[in-house]
PDB file with SEQRES, HELIX, SHEET and CRYST1 records, atoms N, CA, C and O in Angstrom:
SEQRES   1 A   66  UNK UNK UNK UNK UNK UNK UNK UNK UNK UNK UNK UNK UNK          
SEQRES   2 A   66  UNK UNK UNK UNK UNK UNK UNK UNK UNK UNK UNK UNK UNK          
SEQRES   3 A   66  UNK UNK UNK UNK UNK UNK UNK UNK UNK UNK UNK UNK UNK          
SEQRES   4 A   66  UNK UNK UNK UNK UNK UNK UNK UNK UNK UNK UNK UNK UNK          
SEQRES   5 A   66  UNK UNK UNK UNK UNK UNK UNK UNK UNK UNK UNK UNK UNK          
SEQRES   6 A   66  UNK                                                          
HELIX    1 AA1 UNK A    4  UNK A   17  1                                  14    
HELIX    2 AA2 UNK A   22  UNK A   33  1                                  12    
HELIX    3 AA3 UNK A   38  UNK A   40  5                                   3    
HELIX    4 AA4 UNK A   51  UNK A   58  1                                   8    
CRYST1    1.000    1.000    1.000  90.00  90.00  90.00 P 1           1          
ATOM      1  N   UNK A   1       0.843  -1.174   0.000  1.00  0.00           N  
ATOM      2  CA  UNK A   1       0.000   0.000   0.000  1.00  0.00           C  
ATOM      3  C   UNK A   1       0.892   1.242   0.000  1.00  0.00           C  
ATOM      4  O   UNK A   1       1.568   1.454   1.007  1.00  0.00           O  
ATOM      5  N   UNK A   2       0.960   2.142  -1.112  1.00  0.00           N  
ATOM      6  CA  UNK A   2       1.603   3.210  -1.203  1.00  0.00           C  
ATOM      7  C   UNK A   2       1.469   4.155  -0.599  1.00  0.00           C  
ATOM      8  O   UNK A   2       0.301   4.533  -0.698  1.00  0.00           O  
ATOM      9  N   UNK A   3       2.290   5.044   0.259  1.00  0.00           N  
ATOM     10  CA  UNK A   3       1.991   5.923   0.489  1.00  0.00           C  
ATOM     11  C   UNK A   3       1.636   6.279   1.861  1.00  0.00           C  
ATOM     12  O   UNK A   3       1.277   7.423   2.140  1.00  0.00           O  
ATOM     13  N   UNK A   4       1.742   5.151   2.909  1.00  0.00           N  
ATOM     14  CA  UNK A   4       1.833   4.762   4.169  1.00  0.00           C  
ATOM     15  C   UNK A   4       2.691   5.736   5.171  1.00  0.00           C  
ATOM     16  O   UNK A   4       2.372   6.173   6.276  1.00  0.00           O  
ATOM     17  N   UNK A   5       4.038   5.950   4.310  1.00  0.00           N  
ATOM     18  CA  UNK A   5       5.208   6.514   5.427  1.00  0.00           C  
ATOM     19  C   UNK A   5       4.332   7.933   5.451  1.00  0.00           C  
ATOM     20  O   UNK A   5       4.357   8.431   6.576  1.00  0.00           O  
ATOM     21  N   UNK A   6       3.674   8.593   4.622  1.00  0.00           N  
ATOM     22  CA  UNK A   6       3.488  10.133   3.950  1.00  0.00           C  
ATOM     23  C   UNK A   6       2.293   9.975   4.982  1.00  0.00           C  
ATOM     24  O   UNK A   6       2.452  11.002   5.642  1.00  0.00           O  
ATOM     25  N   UNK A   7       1.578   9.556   5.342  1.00  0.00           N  
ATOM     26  CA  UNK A   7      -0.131   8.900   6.080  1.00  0.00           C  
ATOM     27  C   UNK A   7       0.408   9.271   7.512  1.00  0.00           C  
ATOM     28  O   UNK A   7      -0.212   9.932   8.345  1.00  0.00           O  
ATOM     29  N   UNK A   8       1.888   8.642   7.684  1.00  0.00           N  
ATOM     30  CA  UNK A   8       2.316   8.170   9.268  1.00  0.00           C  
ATOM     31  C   UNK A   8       2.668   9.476   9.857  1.00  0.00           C  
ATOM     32  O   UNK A   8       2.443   9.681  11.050  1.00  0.00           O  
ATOM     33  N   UNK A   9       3.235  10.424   9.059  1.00  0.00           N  
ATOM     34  CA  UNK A   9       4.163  11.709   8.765  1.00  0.00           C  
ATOM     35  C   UNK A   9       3.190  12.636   9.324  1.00  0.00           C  
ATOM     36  O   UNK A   9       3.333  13.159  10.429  1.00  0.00           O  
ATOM     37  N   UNK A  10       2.101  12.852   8.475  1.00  0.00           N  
ATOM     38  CA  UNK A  10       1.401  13.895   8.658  1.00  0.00           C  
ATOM     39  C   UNK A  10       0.306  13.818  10.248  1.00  0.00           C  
ATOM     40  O   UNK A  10      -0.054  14.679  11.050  1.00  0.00           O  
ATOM     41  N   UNK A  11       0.077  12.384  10.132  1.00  0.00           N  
ATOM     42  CA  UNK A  11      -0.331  11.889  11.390  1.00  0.00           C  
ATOM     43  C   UNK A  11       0.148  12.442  12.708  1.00  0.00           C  
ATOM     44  O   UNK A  11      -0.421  13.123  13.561  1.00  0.00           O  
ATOM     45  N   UNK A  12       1.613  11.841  12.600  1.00  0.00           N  
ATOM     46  CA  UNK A  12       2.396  12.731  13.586  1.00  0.00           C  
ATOM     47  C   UNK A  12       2.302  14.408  13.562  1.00  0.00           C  
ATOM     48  O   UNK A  12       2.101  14.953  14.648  1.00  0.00           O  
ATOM     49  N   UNK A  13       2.400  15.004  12.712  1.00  0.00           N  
ATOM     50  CA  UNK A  13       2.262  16.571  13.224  1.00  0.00           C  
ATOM     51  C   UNK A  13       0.850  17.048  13.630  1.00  0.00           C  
ATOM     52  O   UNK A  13       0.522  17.972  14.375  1.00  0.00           O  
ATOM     53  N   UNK A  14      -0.062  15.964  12.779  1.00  0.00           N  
ATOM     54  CA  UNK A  14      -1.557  16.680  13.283  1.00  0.00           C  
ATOM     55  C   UNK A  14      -1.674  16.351  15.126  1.00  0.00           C  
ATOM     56  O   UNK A  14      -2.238  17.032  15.983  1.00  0.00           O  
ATOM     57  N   UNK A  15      -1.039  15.281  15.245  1.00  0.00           N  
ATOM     58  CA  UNK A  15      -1.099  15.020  16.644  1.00  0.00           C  
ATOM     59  C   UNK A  15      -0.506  15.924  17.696  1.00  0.00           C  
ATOM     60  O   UNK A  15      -0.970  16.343  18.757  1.00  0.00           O  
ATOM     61  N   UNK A  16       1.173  16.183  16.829  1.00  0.00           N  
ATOM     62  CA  UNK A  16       1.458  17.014  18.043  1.00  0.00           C  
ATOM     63  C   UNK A  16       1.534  18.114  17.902  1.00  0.00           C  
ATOM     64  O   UNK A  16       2.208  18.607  18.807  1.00  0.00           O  
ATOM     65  N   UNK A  17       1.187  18.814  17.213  1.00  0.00           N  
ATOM     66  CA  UNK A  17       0.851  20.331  16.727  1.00  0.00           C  
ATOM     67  C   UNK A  17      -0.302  20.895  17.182  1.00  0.00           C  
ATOM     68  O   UNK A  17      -0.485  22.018  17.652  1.00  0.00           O  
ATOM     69  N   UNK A  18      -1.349  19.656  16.921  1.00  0.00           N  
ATOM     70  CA  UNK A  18      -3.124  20.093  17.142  1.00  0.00           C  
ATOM     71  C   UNK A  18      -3.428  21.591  16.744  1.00  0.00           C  
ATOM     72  O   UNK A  18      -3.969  22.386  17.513  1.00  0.00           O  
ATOM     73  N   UNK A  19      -3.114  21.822  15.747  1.00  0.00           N  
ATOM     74  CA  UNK A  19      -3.375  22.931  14.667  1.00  0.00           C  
ATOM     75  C   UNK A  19      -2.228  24.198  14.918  1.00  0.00           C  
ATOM     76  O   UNK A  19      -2.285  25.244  14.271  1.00  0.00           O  
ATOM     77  N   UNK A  20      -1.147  23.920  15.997  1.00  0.00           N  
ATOM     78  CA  UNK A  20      -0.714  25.457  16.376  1.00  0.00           C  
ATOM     79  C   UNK A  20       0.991  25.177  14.960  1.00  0.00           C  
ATOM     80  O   UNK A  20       1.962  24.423  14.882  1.00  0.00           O  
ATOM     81  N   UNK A  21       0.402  26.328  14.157  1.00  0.00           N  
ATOM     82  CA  UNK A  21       1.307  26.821  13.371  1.00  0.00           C  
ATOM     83  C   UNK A  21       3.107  26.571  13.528  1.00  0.00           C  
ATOM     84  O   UNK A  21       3.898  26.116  12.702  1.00  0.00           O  
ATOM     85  N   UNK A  22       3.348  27.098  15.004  1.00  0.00           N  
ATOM     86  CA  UNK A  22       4.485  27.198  15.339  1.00  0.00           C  
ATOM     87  C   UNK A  22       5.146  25.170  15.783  1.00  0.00           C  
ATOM     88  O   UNK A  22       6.259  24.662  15.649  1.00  0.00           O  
ATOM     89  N   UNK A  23       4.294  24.796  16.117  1.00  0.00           N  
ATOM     90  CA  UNK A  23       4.644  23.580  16.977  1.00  0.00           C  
ATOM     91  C   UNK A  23       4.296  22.824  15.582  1.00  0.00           C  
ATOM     92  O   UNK A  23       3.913  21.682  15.837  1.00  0.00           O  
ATOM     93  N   UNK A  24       4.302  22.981  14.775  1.00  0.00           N  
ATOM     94  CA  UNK A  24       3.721  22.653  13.134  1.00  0.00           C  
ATOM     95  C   UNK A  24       5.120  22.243  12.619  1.00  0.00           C  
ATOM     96  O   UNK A  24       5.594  21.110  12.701  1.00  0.00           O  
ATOM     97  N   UNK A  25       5.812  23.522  11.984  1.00  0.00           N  
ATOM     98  CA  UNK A  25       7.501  23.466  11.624  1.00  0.00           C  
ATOM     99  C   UNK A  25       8.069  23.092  12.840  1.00  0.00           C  
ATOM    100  O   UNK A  25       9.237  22.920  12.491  1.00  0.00           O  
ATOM    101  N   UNK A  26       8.024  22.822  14.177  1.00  0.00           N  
ATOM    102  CA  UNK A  26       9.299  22.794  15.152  1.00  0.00           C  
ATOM    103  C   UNK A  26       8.868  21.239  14.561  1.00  0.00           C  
ATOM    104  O   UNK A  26       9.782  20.570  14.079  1.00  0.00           O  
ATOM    105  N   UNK A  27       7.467  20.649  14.592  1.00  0.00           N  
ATOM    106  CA  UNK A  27       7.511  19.421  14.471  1.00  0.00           C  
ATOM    107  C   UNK A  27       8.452  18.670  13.196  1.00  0.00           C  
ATOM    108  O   UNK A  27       9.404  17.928  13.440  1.00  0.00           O  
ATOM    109  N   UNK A  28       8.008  19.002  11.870  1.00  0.00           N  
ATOM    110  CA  UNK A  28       8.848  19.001  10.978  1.00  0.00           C  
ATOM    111  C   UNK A  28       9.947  19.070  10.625  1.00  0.00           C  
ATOM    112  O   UNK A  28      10.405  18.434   9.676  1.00  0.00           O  
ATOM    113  N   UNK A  29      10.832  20.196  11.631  1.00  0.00           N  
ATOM    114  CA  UNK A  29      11.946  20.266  11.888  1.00  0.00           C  
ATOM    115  C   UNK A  29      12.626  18.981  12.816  1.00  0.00           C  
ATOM    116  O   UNK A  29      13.762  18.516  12.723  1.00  0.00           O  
ATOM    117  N   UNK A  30      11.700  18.649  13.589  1.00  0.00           N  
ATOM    118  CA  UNK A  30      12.075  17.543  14.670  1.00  0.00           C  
ATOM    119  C   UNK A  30      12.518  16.450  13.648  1.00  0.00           C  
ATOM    120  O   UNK A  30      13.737  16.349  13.508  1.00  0.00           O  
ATOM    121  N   UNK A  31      11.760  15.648  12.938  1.00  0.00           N  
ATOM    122  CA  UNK A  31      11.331  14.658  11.561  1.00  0.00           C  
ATOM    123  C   UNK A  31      12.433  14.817  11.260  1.00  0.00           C  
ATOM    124  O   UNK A  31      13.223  13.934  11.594  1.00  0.00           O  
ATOM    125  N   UNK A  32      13.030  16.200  10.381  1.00  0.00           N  
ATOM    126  CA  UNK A  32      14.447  16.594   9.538  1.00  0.00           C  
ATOM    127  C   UNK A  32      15.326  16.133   9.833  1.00  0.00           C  
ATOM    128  O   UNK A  32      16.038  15.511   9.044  1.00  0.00           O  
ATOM    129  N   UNK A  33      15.645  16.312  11.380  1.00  0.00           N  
ATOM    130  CA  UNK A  33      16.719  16.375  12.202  1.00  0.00           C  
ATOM    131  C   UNK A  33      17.079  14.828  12.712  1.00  0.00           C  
ATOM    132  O   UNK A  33      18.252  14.540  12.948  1.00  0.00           O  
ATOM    133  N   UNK A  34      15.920  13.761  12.884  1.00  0.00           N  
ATOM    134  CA  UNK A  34      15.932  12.964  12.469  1.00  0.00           C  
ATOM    135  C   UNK A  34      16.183  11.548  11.865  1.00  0.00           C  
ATOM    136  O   UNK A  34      16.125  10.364  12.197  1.00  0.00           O  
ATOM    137  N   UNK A  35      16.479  12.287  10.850  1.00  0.00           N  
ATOM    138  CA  UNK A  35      16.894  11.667   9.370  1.00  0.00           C  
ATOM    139  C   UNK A  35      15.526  11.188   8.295  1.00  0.00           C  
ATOM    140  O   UNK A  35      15.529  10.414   7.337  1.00  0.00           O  
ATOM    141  N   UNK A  36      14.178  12.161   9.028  1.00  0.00           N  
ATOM    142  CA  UNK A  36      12.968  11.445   7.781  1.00  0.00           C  
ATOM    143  C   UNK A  36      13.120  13.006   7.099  1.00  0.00           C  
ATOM    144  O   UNK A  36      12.989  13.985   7.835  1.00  0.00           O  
ATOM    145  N   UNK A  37      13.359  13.144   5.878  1.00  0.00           N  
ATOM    146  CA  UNK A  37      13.108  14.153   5.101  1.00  0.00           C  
ATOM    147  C   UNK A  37      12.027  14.087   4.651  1.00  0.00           C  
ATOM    148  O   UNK A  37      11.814  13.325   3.708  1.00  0.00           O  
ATOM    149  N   UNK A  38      10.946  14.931   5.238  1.00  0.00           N  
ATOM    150  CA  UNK A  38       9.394  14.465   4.692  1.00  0.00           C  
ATOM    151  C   UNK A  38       8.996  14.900   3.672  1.00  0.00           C  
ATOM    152  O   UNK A  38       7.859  14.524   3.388  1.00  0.00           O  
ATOM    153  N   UNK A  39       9.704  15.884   2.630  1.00  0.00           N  
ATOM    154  CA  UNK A  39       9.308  16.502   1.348  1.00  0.00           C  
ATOM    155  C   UNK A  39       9.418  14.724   0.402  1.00  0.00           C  
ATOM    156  O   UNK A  39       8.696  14.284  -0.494  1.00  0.00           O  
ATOM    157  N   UNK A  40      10.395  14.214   0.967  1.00  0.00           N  
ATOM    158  CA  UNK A  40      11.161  13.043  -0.446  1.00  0.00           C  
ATOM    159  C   UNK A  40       9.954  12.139   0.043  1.00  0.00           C  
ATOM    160  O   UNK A  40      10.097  11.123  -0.638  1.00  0.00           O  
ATOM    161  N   UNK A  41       8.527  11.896   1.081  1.00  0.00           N  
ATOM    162  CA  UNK A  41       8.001  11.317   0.577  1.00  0.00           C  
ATOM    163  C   UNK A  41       6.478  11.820   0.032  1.00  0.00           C  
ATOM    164  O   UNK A  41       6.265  13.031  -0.019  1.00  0.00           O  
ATOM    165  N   UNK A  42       5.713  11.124  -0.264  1.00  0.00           N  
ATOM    166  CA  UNK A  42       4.483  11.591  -1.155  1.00  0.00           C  
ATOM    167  C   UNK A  42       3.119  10.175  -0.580  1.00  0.00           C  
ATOM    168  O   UNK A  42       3.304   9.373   0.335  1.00  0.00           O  
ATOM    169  N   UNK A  43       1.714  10.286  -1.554  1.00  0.00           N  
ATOM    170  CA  UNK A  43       1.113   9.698  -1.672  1.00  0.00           C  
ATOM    171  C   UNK A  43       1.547   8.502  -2.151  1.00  0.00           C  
ATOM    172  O   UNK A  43       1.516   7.378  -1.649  1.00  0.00           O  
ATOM    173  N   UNK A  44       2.125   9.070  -3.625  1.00  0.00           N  
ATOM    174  CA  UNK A  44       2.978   7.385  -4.451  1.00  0.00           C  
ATOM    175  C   UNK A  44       3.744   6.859  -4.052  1.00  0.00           C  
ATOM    176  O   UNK A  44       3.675   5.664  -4.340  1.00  0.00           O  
ATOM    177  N   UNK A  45       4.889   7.230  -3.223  1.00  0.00           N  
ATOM    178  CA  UNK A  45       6.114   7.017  -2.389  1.00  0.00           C  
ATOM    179  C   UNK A  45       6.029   5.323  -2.109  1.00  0.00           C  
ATOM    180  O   UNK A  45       5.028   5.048  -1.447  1.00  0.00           O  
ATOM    181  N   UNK A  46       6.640   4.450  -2.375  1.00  0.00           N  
ATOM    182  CA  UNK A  46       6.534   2.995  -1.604  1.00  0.00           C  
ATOM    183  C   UNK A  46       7.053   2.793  -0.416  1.00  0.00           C  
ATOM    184  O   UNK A  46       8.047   3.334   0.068  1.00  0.00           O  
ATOM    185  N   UNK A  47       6.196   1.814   0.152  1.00  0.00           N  
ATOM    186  CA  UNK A  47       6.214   1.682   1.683  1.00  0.00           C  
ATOM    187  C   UNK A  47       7.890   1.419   1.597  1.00  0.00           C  
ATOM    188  O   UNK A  47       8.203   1.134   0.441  1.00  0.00           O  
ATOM    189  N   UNK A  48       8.991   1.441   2.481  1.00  0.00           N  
ATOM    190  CA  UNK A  48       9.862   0.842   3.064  1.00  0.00           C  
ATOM    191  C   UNK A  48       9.977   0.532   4.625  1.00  0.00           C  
ATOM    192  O   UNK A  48       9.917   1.363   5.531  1.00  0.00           O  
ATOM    193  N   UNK A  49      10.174  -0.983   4.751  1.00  0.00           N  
ATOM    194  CA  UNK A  49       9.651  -1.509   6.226  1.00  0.00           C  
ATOM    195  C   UNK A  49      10.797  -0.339   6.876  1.00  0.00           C  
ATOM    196  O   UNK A  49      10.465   0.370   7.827  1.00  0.00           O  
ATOM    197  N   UNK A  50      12.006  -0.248   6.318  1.00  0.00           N  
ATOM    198  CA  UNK A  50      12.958   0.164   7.272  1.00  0.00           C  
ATOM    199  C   UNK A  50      12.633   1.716   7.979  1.00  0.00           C  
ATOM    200  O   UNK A  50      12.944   2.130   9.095  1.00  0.00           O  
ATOM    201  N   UNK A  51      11.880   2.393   6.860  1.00  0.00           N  
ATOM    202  CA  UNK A  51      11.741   3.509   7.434  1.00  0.00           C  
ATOM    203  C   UNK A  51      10.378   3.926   7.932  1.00  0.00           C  
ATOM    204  O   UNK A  51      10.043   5.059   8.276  1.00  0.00           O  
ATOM    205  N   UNK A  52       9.422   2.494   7.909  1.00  0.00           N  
ATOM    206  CA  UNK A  52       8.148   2.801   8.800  1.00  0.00           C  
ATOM    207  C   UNK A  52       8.705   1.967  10.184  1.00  0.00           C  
ATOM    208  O   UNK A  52       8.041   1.043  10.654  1.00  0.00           O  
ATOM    209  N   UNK A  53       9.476   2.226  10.536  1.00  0.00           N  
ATOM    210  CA  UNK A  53      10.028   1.719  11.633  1.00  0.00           C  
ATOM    211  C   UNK A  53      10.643   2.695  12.175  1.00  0.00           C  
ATOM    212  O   UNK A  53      10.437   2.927  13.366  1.00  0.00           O  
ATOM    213  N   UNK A  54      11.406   3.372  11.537  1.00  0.00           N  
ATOM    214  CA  UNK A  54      11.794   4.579  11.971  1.00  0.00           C  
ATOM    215  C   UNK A  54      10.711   5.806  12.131  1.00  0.00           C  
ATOM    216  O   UNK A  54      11.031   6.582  13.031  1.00  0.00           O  
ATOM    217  N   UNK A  55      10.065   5.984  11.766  1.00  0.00           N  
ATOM    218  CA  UNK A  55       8.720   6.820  11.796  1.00  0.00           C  
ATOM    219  C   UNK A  55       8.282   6.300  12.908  1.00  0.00           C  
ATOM    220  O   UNK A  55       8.025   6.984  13.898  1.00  0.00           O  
ATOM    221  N   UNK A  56       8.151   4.993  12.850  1.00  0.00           N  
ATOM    222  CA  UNK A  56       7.270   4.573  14.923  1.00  0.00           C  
ATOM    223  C   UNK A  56       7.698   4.644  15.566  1.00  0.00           C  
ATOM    224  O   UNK A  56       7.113   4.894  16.620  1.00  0.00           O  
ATOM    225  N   UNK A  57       9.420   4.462  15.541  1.00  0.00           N  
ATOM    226  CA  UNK A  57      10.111   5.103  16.814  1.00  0.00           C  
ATOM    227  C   UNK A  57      10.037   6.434  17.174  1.00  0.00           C  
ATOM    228  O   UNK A  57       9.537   6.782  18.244  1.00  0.00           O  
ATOM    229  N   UNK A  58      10.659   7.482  16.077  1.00  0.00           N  
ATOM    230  CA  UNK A  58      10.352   8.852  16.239  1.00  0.00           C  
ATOM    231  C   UNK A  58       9.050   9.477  16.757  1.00  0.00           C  
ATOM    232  O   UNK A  58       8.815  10.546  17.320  1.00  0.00           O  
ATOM    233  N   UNK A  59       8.098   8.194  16.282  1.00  0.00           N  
ATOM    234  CA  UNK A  59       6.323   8.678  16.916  1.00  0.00           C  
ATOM    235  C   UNK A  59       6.541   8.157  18.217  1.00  0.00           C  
ATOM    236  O   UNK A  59       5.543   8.406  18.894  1.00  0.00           O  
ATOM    237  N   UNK A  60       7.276   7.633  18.776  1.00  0.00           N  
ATOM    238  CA  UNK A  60       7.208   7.421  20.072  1.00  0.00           C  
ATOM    239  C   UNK A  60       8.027   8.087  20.840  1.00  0.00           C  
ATOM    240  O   UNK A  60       7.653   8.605  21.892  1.00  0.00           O  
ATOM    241  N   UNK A  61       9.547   8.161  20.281  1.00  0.00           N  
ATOM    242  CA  UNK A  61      10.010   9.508  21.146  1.00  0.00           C  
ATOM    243  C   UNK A  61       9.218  10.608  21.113  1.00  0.00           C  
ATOM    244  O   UNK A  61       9.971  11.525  21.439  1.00  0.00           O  
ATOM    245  N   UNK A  62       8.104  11.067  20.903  1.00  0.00           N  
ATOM    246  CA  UNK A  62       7.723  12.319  20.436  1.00  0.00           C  
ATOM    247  C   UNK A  62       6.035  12.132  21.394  1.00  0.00           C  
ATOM    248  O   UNK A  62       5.340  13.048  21.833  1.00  0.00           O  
ATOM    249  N   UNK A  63       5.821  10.875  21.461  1.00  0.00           N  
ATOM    250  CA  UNK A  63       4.799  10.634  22.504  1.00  0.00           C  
ATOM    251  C   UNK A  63       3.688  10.471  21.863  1.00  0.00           C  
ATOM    252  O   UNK A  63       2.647  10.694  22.482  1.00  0.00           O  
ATOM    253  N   UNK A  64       3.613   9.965  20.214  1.00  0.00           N  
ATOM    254  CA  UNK A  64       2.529   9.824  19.513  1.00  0.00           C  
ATOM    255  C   UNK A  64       2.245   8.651  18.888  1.00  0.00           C  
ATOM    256  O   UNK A  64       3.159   7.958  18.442  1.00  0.00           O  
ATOM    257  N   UNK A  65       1.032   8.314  18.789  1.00  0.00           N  
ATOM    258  CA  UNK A  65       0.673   6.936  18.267  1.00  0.00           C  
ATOM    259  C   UNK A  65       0.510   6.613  17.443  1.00  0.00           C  
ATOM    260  O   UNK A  65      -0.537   7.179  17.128  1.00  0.00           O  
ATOM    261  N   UNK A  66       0.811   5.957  16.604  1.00  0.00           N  
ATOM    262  CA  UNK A  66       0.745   5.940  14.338  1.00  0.00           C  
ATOM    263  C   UNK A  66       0.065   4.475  14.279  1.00  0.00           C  
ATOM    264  O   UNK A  66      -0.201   3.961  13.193  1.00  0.00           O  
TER     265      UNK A  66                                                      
END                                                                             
């Protein structure tokens, strides 16, 4: 199913942002810093196990549930 990591991504900021602008980019920035560059993925993007693994960890350092 394509497009999973991009699903997990945005998941995470709606969670920990809950609409505030600023906590929006710090979140994104968090992601960057990282190592998920969230521009390189998309809707079409193919799943990779390795880095929806890394996305659930980062959702868990971060205190969020994917």
């Amino acid at each position: 199913m394509a497009g999973q990591i991009k699903r997990m991504i945005d998941e995470i900021i709606v969670q920990r942002s809950k609409s505030d602008p600023a906590l929006i980019q710090t979140t994104r920035t968090k992601l960057y810093l990282k190592g998920i560059a969230i521009e390189q993925f998309n809707g079409n993007s193919p799943d990779d196990s390795a880095v929806i693994a890394k996305v659930k960890a980062i959702a868990g350092e971060l205190g969020v549930h994917v």
